[in-house]
C-alpha positions in Angstrom: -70.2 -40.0 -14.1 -72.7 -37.9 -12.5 -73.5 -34.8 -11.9 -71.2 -33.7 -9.1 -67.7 -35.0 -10.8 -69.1 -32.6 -13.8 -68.8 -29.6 -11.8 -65.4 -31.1 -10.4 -63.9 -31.2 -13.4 -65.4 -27.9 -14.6 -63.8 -26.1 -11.3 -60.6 -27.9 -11.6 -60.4 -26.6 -14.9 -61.6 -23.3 -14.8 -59.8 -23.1 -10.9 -56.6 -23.8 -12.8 -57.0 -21.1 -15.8 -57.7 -18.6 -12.9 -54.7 -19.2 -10.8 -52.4 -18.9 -14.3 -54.2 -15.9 -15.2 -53.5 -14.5 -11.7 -50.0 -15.4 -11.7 -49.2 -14.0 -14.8 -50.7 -11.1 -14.3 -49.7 -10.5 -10.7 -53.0 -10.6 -9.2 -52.8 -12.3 -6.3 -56.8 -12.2 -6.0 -57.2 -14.3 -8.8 -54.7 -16.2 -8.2 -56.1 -17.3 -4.9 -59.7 -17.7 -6.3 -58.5 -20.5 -8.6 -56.7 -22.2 -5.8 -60.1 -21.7 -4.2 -62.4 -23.4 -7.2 -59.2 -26.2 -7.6 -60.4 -27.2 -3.8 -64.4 -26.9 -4.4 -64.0 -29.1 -7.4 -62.0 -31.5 -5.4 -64.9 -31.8 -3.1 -67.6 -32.2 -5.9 -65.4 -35.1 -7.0 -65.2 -36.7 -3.1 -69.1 -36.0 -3.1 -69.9 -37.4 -6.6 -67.6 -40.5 -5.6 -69.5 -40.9 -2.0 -72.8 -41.3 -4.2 -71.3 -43.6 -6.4 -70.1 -45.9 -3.3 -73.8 -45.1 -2.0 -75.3 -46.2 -5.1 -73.4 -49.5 -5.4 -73.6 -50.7 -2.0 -78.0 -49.8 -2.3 -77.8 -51.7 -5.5 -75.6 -54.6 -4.0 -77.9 -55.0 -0.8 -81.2 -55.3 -3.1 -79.4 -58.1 -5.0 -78.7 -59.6 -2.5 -82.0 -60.0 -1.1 -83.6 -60.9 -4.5 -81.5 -64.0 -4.7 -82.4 -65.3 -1.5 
């Protein structure tokens, strides 16, 4: 895990406590703002996965070579 899912999961979470905070209190600001921090840690996740994939296919190629 590095540091991008982190912040996913911390906006997920904190996107979701907004958007039932807004709800239950009618305000539709709030409500929309934790929609808005669901999506940005949905992206952190994508990014922190691209890196991963990144990382493994650096590692695999360098492996590769030094069997050879």
């Amino acid at each position: 895990m590095n540091e991008q899912h982190v912040k996913g999961a911390a906006g997920k979470v904190s996107g979701k406590i907004k958007e039932f905070a807004g709800r239950v209190t009618g305000n539709r600001k709030l409500e929309t703002e934790g929609k808005v921090d669901q999506v940005k840690g949905a992206v952190h996740n994508a990014v922190g996965d691209a890196k991963d994939a990144g990382k493994k296919a650096i590692d695999s190629v360098k492996n590769a070579s030094s069997r050879h």
